[in-house]
C-alpha positions as CSV (number, residue, x, y, z in Angstrom):
1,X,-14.7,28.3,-17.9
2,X,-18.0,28.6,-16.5
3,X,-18.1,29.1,-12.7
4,X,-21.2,29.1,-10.0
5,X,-20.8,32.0,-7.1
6,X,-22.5,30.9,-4.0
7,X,-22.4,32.3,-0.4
8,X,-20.8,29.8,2.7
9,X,-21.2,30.8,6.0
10,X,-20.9,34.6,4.5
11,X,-18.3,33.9,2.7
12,X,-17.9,33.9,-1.2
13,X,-16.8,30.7,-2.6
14,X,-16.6,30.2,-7.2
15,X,-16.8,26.7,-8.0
16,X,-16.8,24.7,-10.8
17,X,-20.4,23.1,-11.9
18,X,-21.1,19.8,-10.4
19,X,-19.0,20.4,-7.2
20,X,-20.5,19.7,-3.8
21,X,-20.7,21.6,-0.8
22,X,-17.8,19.5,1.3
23,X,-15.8,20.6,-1.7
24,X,-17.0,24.3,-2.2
25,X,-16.5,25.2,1.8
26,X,-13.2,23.1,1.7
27,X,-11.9,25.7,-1.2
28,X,-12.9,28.7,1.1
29,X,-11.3,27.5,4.0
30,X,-14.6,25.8,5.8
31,X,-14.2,22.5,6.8
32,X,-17.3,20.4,6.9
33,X,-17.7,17.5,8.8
34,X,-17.8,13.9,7.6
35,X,-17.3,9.9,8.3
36,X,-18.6,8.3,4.8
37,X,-17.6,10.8,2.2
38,X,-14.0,10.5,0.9
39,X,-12.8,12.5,-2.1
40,X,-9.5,10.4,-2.8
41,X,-8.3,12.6,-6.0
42,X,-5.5,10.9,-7.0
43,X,-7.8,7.9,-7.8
44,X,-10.3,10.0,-9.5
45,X,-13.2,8.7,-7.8
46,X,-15.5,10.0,-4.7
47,X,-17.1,8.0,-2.0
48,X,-20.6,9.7,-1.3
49,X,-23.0,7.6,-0.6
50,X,-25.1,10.3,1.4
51,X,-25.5,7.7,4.3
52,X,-24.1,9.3,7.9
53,X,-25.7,12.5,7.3
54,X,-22.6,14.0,9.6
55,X,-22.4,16.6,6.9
56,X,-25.8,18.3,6.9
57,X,-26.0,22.0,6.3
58,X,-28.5,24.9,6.6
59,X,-29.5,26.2,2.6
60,X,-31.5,28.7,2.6
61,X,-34.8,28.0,1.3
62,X,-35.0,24.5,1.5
63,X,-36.9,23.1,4.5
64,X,-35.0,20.3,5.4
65,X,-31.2,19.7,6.4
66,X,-29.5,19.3,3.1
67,X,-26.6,16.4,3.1
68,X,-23.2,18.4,1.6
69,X,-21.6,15.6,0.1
70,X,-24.9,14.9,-2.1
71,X,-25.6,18.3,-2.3
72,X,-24.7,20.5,-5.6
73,X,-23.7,24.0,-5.6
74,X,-26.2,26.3,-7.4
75,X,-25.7,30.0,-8.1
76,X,-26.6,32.5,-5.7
77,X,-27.3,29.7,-3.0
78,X,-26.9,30.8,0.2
79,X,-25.4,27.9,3.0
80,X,-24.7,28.0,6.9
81,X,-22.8,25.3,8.4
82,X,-22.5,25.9,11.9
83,X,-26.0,26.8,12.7
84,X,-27.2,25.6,16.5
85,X,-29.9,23.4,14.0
86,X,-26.9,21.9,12.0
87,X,-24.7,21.5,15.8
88,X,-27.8,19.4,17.6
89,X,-28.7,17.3,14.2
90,X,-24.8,15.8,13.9
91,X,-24.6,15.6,17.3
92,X,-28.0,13.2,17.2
93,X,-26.8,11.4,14.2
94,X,-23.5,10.9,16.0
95,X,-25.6,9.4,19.5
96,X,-27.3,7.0,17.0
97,X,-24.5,5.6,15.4
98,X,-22.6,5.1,18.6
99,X,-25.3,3.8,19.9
100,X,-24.8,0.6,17.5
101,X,-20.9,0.7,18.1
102,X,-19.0,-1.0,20.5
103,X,-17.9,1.2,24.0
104,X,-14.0,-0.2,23.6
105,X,-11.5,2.7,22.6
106,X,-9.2,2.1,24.8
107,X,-8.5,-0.8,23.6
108,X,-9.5,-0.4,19.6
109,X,-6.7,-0.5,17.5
110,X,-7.2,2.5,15.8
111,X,-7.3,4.8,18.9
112,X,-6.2,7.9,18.0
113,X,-6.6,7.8,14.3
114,X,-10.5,6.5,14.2
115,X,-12.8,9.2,12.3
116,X,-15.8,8.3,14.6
117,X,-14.0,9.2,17.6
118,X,-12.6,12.1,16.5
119,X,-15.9,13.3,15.3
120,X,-17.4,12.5,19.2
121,X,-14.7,14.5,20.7
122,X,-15.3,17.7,18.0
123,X,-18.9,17.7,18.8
124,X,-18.5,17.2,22.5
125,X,-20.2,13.5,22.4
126,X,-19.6,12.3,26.4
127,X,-22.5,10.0,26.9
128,X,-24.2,7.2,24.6
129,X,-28.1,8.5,24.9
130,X,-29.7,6.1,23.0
131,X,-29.6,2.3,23.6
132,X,-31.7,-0.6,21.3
133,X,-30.7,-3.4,19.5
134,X,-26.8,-3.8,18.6
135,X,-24.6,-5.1,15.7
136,X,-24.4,-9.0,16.3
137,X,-20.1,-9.4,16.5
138,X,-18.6,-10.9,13.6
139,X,-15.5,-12.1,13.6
140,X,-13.5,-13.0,10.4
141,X,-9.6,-12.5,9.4
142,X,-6.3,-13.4,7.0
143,X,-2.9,-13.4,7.5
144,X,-3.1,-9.6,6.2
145,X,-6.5,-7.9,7.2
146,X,-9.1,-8.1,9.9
147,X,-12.7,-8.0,9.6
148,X,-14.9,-6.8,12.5
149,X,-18.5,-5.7,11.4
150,X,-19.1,-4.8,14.9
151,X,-17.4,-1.8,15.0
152,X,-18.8,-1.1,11.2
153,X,-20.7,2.2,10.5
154,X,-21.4,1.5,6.9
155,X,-20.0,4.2,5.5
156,X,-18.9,2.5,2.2
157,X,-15.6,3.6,2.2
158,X,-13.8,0.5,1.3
159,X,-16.5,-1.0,-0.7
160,X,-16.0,1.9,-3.5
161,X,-12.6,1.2,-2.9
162,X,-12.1,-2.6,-3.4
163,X,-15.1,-2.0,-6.4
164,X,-14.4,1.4,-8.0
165,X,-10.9,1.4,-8.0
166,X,-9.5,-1.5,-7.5
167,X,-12.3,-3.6,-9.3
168,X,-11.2,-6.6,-6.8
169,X,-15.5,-7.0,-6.0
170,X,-14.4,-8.7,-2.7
171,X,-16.3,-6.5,-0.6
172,X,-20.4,-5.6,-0.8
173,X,-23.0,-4.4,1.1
174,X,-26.0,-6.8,1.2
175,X,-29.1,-6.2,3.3
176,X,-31.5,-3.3,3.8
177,X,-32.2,-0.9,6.9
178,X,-30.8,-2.2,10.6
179,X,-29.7,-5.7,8.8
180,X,-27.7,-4.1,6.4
181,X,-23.9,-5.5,6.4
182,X,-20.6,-5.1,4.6
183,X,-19.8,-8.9,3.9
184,X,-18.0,-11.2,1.4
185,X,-19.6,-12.8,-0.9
186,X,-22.1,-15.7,0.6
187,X,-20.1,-14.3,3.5
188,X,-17.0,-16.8,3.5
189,X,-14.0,-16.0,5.4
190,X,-12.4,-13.2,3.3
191,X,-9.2,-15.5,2.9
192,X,-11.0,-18.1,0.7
193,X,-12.8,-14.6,-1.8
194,X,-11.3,-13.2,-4.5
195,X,-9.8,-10.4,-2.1
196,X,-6.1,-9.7,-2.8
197,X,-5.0,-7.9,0.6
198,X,-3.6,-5.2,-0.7
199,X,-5.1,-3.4,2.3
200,X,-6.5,0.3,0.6
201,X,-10.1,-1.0,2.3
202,X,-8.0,-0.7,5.8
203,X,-6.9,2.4,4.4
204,X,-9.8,4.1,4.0
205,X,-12.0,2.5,6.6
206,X,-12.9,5.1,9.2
207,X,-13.1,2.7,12.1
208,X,-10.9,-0.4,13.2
209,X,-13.9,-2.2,11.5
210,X,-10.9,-3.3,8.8
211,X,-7.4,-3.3,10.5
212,X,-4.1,-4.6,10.0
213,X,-3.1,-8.1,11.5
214,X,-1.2,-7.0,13.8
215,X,2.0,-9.0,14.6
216,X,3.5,-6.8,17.0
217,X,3.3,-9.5,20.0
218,X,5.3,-12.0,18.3
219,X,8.3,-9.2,17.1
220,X,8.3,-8.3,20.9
221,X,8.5,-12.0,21.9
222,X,11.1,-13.3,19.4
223,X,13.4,-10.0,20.5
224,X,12.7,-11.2,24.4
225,X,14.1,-14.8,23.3
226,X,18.0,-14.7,24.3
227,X,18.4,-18.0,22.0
228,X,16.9,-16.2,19.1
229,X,19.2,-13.8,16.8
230,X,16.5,-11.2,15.2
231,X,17.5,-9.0,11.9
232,X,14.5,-6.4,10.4
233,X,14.9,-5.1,6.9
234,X,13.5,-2.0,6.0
235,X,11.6,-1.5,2.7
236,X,12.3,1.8,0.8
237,X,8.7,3.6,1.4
238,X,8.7,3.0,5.1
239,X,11.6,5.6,5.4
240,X,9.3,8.6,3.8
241,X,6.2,7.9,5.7
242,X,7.5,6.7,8.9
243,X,8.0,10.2,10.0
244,X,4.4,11.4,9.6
245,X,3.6,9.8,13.4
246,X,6.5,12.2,14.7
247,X,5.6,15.3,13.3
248,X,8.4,14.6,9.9
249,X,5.6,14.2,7.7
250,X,7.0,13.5,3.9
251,X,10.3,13.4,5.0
252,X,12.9,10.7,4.6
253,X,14.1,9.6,8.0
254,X,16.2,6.4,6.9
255,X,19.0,6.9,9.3
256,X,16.6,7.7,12.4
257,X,14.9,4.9,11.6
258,X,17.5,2.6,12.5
259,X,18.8,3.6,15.5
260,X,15.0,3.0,16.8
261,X,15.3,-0.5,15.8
262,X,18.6,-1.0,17.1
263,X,17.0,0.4,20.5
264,X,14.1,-1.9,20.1
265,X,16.5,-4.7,20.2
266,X,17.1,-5.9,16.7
267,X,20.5,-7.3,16.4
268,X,21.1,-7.0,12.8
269,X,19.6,-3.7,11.1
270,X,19.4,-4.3,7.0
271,X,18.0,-2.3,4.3
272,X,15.6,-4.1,1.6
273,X,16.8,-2.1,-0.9
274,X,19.9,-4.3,-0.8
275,X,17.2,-6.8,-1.7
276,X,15.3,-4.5,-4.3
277,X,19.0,-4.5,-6.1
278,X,19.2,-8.1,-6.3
279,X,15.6,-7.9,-7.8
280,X,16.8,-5.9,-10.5
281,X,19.6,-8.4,-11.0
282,X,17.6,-11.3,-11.7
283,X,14.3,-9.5,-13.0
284,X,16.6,-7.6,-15.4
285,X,18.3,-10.6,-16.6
286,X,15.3,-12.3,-17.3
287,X,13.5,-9.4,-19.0
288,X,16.5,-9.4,-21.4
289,X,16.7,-13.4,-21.8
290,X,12.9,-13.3,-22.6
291,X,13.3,-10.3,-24.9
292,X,16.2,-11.0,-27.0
293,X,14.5,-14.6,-27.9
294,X,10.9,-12.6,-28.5
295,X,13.3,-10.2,-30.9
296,X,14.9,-13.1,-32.7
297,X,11.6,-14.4,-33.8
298,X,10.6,-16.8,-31.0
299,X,6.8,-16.2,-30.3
300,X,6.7,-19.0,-27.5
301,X,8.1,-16.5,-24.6
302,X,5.4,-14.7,-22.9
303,X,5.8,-11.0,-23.6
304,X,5.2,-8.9,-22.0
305,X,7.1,-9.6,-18.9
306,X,5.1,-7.9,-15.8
307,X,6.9,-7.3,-12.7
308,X,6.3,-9.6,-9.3
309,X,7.4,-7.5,-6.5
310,X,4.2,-6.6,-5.4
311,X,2.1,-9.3,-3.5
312,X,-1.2,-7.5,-3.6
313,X,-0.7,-7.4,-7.9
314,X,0.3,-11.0,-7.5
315,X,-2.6,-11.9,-5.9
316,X,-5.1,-10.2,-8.1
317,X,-3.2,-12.0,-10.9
318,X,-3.4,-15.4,-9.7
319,X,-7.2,-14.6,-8.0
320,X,-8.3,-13.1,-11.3
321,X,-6.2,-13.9,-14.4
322,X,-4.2,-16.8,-13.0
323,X,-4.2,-17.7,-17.1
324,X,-1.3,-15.3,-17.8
325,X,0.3,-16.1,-14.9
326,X,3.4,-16.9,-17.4
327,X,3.6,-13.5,-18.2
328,X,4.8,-12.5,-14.7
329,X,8.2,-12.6,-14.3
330,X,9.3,-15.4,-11.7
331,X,11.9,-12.9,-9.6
332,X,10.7,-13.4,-5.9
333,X,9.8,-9.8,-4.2
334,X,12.6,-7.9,-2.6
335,X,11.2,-9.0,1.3
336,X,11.3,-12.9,-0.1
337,X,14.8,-12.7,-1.6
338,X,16.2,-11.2,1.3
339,X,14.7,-13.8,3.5
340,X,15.9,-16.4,0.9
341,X,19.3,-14.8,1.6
342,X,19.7,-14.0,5.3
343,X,18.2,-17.7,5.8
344,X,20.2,-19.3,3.6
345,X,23.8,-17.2,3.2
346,X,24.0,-15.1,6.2
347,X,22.9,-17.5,9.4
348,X,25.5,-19.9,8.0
349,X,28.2,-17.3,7.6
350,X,27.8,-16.2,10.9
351,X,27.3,-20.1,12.5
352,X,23.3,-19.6,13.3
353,X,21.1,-22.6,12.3
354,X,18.3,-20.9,10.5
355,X,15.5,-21.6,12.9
356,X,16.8,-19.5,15.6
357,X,17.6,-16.9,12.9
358,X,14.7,-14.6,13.0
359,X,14.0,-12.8,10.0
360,X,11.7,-9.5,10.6
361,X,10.6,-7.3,7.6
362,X,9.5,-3.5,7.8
363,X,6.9,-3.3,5.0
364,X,4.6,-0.3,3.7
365,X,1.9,-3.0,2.5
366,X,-0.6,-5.2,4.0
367,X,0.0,-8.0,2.1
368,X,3.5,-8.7,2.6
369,X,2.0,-11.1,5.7
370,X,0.2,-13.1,3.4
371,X,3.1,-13.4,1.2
372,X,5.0,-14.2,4.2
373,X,2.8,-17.1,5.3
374,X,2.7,-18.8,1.5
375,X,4.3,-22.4,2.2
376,X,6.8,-22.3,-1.0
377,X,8.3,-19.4,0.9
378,X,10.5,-21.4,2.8
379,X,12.7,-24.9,4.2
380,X,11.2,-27.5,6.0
381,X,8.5,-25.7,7.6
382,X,10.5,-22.2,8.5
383,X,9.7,-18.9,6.9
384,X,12.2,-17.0,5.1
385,X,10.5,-14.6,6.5
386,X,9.4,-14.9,9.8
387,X,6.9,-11.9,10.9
388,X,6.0,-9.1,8.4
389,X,4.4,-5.6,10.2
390,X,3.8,-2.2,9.1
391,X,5.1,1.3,9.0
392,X,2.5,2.0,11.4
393,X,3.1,-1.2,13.4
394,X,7.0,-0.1,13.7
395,X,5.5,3.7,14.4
396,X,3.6,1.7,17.5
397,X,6.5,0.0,18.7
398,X,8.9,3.2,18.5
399,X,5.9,4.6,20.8
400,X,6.0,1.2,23.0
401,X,9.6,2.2,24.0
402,X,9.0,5.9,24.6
403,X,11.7,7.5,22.4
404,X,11.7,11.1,21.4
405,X,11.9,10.0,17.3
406,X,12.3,13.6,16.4
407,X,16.1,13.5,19.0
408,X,17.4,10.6,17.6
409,X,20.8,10.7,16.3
410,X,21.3,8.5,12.7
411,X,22.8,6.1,11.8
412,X,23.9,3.5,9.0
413,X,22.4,0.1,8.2
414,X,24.8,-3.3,8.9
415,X,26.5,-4.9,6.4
416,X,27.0,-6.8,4.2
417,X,23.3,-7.0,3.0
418,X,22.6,-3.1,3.9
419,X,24.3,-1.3,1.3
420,X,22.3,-0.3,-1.6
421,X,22.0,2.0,-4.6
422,X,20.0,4.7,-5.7
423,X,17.8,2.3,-8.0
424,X,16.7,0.2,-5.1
425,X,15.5,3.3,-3.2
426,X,12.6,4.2,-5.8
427,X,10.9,0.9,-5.7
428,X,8.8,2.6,-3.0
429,X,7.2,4.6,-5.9
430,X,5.1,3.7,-9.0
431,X,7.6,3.8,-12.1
432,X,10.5,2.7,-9.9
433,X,11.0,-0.4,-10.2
434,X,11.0,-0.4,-14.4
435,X,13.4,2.5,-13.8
436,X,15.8,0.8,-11.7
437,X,15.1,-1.9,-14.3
438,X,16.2,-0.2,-17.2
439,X,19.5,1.3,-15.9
440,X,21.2,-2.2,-15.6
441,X,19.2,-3.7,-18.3
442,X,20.4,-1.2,-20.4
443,X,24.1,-1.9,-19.9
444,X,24.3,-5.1,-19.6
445,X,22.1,-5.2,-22.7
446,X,24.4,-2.5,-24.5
447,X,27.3,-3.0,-23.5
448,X,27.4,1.1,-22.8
449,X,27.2,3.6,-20.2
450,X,23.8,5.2,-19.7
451,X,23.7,8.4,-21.3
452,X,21.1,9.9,-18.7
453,X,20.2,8.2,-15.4
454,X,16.5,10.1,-14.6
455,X,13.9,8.0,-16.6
456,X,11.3,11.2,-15.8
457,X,9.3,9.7,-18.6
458,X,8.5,7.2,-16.5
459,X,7.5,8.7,-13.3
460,X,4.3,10.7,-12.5
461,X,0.8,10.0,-10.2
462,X,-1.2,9.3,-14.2
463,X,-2.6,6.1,-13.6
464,X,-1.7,4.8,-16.9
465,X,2.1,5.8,-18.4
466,X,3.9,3.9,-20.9
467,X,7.5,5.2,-22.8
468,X,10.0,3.8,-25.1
469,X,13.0,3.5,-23.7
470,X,16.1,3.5,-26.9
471,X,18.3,0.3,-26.0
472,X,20.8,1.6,-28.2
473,X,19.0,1.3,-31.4
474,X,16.3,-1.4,-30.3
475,X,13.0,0.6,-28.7
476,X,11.6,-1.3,-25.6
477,X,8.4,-0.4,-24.9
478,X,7.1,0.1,-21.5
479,X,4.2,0.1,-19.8
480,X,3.3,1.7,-16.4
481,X,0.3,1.1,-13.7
482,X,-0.6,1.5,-10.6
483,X,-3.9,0.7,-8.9
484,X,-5.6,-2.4,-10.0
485,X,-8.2,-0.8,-11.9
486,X,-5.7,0.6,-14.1
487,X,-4.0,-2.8,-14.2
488,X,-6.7,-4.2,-15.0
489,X,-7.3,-2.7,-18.3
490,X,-3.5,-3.4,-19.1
491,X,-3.9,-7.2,-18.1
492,X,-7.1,-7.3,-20.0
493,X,-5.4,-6.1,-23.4
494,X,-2.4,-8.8,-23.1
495,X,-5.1,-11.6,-22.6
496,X,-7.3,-9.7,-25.6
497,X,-3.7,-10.1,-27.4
498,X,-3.3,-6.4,-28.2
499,X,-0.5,-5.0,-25.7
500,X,1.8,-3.4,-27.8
501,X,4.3,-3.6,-24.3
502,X,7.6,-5.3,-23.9
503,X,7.3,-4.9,-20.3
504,X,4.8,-3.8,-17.5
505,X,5.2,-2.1,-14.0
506,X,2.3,-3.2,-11.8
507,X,1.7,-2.1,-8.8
508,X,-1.6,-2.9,-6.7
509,X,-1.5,0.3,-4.2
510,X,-2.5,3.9,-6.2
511,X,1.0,5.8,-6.1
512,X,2.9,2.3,-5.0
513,X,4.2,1.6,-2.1
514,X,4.4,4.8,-1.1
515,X,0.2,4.8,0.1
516,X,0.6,1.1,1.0
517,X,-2.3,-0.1,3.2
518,X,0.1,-0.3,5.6
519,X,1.4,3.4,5.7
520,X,0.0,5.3,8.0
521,X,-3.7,7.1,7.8
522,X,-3.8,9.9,5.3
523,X,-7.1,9.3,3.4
524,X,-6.8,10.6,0.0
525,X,-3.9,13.3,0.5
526,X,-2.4,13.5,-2.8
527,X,0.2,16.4,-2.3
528,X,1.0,13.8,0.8
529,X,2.2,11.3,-1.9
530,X,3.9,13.6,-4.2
531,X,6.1,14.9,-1.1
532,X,6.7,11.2,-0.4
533,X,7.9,10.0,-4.0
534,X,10.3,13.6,-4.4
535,X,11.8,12.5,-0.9
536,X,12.6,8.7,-2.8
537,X,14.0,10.5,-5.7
538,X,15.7,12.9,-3.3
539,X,17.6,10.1,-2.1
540,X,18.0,8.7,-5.0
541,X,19.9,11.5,-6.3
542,X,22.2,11.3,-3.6
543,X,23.3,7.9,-3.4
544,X,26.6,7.8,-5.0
545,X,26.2,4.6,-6.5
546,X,22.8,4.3,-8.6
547,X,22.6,1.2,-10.4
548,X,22.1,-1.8,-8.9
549,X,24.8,-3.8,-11.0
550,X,27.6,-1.2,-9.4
551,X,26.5,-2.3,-5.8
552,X,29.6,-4.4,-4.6
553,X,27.8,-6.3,-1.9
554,X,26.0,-7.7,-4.8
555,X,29.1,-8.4,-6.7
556,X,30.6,-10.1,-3.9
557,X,27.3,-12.0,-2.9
558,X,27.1,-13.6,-6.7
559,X,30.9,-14.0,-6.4
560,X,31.1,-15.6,-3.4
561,X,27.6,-17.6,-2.9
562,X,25.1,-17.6,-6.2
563,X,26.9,-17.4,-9.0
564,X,25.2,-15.7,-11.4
565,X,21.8,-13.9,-12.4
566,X,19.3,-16.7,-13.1
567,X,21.5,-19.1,-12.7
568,X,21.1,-22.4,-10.8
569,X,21.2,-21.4,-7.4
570,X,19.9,-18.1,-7.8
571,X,16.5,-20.0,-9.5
572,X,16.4,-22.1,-6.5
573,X,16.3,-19.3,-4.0
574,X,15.2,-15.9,-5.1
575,X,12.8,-17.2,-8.0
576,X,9.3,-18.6,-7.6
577,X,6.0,-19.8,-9.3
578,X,2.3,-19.1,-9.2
579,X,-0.7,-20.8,-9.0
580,X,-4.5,-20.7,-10.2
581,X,-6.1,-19.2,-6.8
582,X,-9.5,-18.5,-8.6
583,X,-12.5,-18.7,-5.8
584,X,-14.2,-21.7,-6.2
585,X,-18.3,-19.9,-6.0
586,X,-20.1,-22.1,-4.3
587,X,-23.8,-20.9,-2.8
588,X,-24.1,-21.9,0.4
589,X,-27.3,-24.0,1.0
């Protein structure tokens, strides 16, 4: 393979042609600067817009200061870094942008992981030098995400995101020179767009110009309320990233996990996966009721059958293709059927009337709130799920109460809704959910044990997967995404009528829940992910029970209160429908 030598900072670097100068000092150990440049690899795409000009470098031979992340490596070209020339330049660029941002860090809610003010303490930035005209504030949120273009520095980040690789198209750049802004289309509030929250914009966003909304005031003030009773469940990729903010990075820290929020004051301490096995109950079922009519020649059931746990991919269905909404299976998520279930099972077992049961969930993702807040979600007016925050939201909170996270001892989850199997554990990564899908479909399909239980065809970072799974003579095809550009081009070939799948894994967040937008910050760190999913699998492979049928608090729950899979109850509480949420485009006059 053809390679280019070039000379960094006196040191030799070989690159492939067509890599930059951020990449080319990166691979010999030289880190370059930068706010608006993001190489996220395991999306294949690069944000480098060329617009901060944090990143200029010395080339010898060219006049000017050359921007690395727009800059090509060339052979024999010579490049300084760290030259007094390159030092004052940043450090001017730097003085101008803050000069158009607001002076509130203490207060922002991204102290301590904003870009911009890490890049002002690296380049010892102490005093604003420069005052003019500032960014008129603009205000705008949804249940999930918050917009603030005052404390925007243009950098693009999210726009390639939302555009490139999730093709959503609900964020833009419109304007030119000091009136440029990153707006919604005609500017409406970004909960009446075509935006579907999954929260990779807040992921990427170097500022708090797009945050979380946070709902960490009203988890402190329901566990302040004496009359109220307050559970948390705990989704399965919150225990492999939580750690990251107490030094545990990639590790799975399930059991320290919940002694911080018994110490926070929770008084019931579940596990969603508990919930992610009753998904696979009633998703499973109905995969097999929809296929073994579509097998027996009855073209009328929508095949193939897509999965629903994820709100973001729900969102972007009924936002985008809300036509084959049939083809989404009508299984609630895992955070909605234990809410259906803790509201509606456990507060009357334990004599608690359901509106002073206070049901808290512990997700990886942005846009569980809005799935939260949607009305059919509910009795009467009270959420099945009451308040939804992140991983980084609980990190915050475990912080609040000044614990030493690293010291704490572990411990187990409460029963009866905290025991789970192995299969509810990897719906945190992309693949997992089809997998757990497949091990009780199989044998409740069969009739036979599982020869194997590690589906590896079906796990991987590719974008795309798909794999026949032998159902003891019958192949069921499967298909595998994760991203909603990928998804995309999977949704688009059911509605072109050419998907050759029997059923389809979606997933809105690249990797799954695993890089949520409500993990916290790592910004394109792909052996991050990898060391995240192995932990899920990991735990996986220790569970001694890992098939969600074999669970016996399941058992005894459709023993004792529903009945059975997709049966009449069970339809009533844990199952759900979608609606046509297409923007209505209306120019403002």
């Amino acid at each position: 393979m053809e390679t280019i030598k070039l000379t960094i900072d006196n040191r030799t670097a070989e690159v492939a042609p067509g890599t930059n100068l951020v990449e080319a000092a990166a691979s010999v150990g030289i880190k370059i600067p930068t706010l608006c440049y993001l190489n996220l690899h395991e999306l294949g795409c690069k944000n480098d817009p060329g617009v901060c000009r944090i990143c200029v470098v010395e080339v010898e031979g060219r006049k000017n200061l050359a921007p690395a992340c727009k800059t090509v490596c060339t052979e024999g070209m010579v490049v300084r870094t760290h030259t007094p020339r390159v030092i004052n330049a940043r450090q001017t660029i730097l003085e101008l942008i803050l000069s158009d941002h607001p002076n509130e860090c203490l207060t922002c809610s991204k102290n301590g992981y904003c870009s911009l003010q890490t890049m002002a303490k690296d380049l010892g930035i102490r005093e604003a030098k420069y005052k003019g005209e500032t960014t008129k504030p603009m205000m705008d949120l949804s249940p999930s995400v918050v917009r603030n273009m005052e404390k925007c520095i243009l950098c693009r980040r999210c726009e390639t995101v939302c555009n490139q690789v999730q093709t959503v198209g609900a964020l833009s750049v419109v304007g030119r020179g000091f009136t440029s802004v990153l707006c919604t289309a005609f500017n409406d509030p970004i909960l009446t767009t075509n935006c579907v929250n999954c929260g990779q914009c807040v992921a990427v966003c170097p500022t708090s110009a797009l945050s979380e909304n946070s709902n960490i005031r009203e988890v402190m003030q329901a566990l302040a309320d004496p009359g109220k009773t307050v559970v948390v469940q705990t989704a399965p990729a919150v225990r492999v990233a939580l750690g990251q903010d107490f030094g545990l990075e990639g590790r799975s820290v399930t059991g320290k996990m919940t002694t911080a929020l018994r110490r926070l004051g929770f008084d019931y301490v579940f596990d969603t996966d508990f919930a992610a096995d009753l998904t696979i109950m009633e998703e499973g079922t109905e995969l097999l009721q929809r296929l073994n009519k579509y097998l027996a020649g009855d073209r009328t059931v929508k095949i193939p059958l897509m999965t629903s746990c994820c709100p973001g991919w729900v969102s972007f269905m009924e936002k985008h293709f809300p036509e084959l909404g049939e083809n989404l299976s009508t299984a609630k998520s895992p955070q909605q059927m234990f809410g259906a279930i803790a509201k509606n099972y456990l507060a009357p077992k334990l004599g608690i009337d359901r509106r002073n049961f206070i049901v808290v969930s512990v997700m990886p993702c942005v846009a569980k709130k809005s799935e939260a807040a949607r009305p059919e979600f509910g009795k009467d007016g009270d959420p099945d799920v009451n308040i939804s925050i992140t991983t980084r939201e609980l990190a915050h909170m475990i912080r609040f109460a000044n614990m030493n996270f690293d010291e704490l001892e572990e411990s187990d989850f409460d029963r009866p809704l905290g025991e789970s199997t192995g299969a509810g554990v990897i719906f945190g990564t992309t693949g997992g959910v089809i997998e757990a899908a497949v091990r009780t479909a199989y044998e409740i399909q069969t009739k036979k044990t599982l020869p194997k239980l590690d589906f590896t065809e079906l796990r991987g970072l590719a974008g795309i997967r798909s794999a026949t799974i032998d159902f003891d003579g019958v192949p069921v095809k499967i298909g595998i995404a994760h991203g909603l550009g990928n998804a995309r081009r999977l949704v688009e070939e059911i509605r072109a009528g050419r998907s050759p799948y029997h059923a389809i894994e979606i997933m809105a967040c690249p990797g799954g829940c695993i890089n949520g937008g409500g993990q916290p910050y790592h910004r394109g760190n792909e052996e991050l992910l990898k060391r995240r999913a192995e932990a899920l699998y990991a735990e996986d492979a220790a569970k001694p029970l890992r098939k969600s049928h074999e669970n016996p608090d399941i058992q005894a729950l459709y023993e004792e209160f529903l009945g059975e899979p997709c049966g009449p109850l069970s339809h009533e509480l844990l199952h759900t429908r979608y609606y046509d949420r297409k923007p209505v485009v209306e120019p403002k006059k």
